[in-house]
C-alpha positions in Angstrom: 62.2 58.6 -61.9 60.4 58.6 -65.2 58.0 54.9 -65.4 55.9 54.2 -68.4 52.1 52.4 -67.8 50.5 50.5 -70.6 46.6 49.8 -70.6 45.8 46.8 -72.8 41.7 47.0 -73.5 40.2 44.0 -73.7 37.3 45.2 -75.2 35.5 43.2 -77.8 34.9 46.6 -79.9 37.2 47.1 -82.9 38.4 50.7 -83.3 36.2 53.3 -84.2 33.4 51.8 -82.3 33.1 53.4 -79.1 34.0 51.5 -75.7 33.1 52.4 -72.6 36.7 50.3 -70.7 38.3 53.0 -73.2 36.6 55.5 -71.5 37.3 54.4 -68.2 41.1 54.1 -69.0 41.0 57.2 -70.8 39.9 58.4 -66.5 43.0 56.4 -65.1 45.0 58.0 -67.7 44.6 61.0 -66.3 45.5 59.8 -62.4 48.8 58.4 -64.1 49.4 61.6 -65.6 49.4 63.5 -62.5 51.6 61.2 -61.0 54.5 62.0 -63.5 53.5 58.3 -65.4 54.1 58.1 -69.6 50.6 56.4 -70.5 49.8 54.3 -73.6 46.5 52.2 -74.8 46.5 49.0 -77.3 43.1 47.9 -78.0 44.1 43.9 -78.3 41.1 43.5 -80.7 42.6 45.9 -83.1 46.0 43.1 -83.7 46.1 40.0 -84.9 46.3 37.9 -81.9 46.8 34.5 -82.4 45.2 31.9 -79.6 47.8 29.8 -77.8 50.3 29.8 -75.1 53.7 31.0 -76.4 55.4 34.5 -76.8 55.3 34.0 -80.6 52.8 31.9 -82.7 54.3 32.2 -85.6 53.4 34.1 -89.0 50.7 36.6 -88.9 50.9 36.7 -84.8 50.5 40.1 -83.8 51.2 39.3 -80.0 54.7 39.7 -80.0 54.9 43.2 -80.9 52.3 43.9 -77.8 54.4 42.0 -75.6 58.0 44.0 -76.4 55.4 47.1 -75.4 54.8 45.0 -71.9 58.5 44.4 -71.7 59.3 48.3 -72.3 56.4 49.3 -69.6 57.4 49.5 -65.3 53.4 49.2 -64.8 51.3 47.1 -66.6 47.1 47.5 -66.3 44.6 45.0 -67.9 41.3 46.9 -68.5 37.9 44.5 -69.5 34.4 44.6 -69.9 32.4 42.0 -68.1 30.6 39.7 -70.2 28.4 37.2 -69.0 29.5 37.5 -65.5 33.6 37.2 -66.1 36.2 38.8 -68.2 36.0 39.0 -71.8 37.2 36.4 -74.1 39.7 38.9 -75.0 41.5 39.0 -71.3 41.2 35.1 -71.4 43.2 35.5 -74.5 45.9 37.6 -73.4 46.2 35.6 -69.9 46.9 32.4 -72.1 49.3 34.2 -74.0 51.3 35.3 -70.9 52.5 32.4 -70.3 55.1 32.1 -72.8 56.5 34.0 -70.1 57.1 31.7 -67.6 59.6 30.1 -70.6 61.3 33.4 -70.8 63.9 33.5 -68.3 67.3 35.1 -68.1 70.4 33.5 -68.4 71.5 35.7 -64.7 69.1 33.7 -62.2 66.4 32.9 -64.5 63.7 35.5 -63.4 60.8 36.0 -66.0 61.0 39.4 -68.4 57.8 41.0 -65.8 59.8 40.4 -62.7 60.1 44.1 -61.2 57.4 44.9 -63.4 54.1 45.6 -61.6 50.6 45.1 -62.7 46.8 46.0 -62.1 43.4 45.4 -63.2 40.5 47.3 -64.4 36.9 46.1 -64.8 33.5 47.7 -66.1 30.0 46.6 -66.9 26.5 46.6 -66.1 25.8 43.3 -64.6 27.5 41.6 -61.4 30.9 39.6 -62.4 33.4 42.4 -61.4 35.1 40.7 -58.3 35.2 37.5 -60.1 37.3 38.8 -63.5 39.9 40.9 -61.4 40.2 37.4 -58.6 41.2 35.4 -62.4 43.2 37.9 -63.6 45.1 39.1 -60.4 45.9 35.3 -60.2 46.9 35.1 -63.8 49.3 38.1 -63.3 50.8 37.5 -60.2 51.9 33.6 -61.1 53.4 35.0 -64.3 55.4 37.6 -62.7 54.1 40.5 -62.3 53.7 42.3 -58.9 50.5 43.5 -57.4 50.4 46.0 -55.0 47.6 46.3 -52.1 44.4 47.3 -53.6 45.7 47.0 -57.3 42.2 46.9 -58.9 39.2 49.0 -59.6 35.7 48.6 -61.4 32.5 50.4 -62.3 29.4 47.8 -62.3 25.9 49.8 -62.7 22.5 48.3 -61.6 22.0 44.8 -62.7 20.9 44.1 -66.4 20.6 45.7 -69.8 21.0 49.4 -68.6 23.6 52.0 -68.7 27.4 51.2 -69.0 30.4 53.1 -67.8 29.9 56.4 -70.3 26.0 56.7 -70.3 25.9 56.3 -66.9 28.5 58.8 -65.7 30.9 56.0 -64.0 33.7 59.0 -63.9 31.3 60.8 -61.3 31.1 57.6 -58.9 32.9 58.2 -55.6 33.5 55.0 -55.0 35.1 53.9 -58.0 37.0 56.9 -58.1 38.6 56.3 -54.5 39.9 52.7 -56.0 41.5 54.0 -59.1 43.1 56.9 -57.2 44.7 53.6 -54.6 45.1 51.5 -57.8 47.2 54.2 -59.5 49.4 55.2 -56.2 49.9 52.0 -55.2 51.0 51.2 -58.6 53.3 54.1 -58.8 54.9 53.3 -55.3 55.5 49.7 -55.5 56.9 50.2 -59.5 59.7 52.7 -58.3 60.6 50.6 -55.2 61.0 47.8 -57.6 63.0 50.3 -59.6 65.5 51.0 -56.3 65.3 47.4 -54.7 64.6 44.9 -57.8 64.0 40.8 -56.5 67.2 39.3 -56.0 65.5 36.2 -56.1 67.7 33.3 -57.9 64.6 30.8 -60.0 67.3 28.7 -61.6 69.0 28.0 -58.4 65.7 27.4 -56.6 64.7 25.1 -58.9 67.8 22.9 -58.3 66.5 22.6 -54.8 63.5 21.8 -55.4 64.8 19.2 -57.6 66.8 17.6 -55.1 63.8 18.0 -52.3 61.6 15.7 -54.6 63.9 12.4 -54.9 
């Protein structure tokens, strides 16, 4: 069973400049690899992203041709950089975009495009904020549709303040962080290919009806 991942970096560093989330995808790359997973990285900053809430915000709107790579993926992982204690204004971006989503649903039983799609998150920095990005985006990406497996996070955070980041400081030699990508990646894996054999049967348009009728 083939599955495809796709790593969307939410650094705030154009392309060439270097970025240390590239380099710690560039290490879960690897751990996909070995598990038989087709990779892929968009650096969001490198597209024309408009700011809304829709799948499509008209002319000049790169996001749409990110989000046919989402809908082609089995397992999708955000990657930021903390900034000021939280995600990246780029993540914040991309969650508010995913939820043209939630409008998306087929004409079968109404399920979004990521249902039976899976997702995780990947954070580095070197100041405290770590636990607080992946709780935002974990809630972002489950509520539009996405599945999170158990432990489906991992992050590098060095000593507090202005000191090394993720490449200076060796973050690919940290045992700890290591140990979370190799559960993030696995559990990823697992839960994307029993998704694959036992997809949610649940109906959304005919739940909605009931819920309908529940609230007069």
């Amino acid at each position: 069973m083939k599955l495809k991942a796709l790593f969307l970096n939410c650094t705030l560093k154009k392309s060439p400049k270097t970025s240390n989330t590239e380099a710690f995808i560039e290490h879960a790359e690897k751990v996909f690899q070995d598990l038989n997973v087709s990779t892929e990285i968009v650096r969001v900053v490198d597209h024309d992203v408009a700011f809304g809430n829709t799948s499509d915000e008209g002319k000049d709107d790169d996001w749409p041709d990110i989000l046919k790579k989402v809908k082609q993926a089995d397992i999708l992982i955000l990657a930021t950089p903390i900034w000021r204690g939280d995600r990246s204004a780029v993540a914040k971006l991309v969650g508010e975009r995913f939820d043209g989503i939630m409008e998306e649903g087929n004409d079968k039983n109404g399920q979004y495009p990521t249902y039976n799609k899976v997702a995780g998150v990947m954070v580095d920095g070197n100041e405290d904020g770590a636990k607080k990005a992946i709780s935002s985006m974990i809630f972002d990406l489950s509520e539009q549709g996405f599945s999170i497996p158990v432990n489906g996070f991992c992050y590098y955070v060095g000593e507090a303040g202005p000191g090394p980041s993720y490449i200076e400081a060796e973050g690919d030699k940290h045992e700890f962080t290591n140990n979370m990508m190799l559960l993030m990646a696995h559990n990823l894996v697992h839960l994307a290919k029993t998704l694959k054999e036992n997809p949610y049967s649940t109906d959304v348009k005919k739940l909605e009806k009931v819920a309908e009728k529940m609230s007069k």
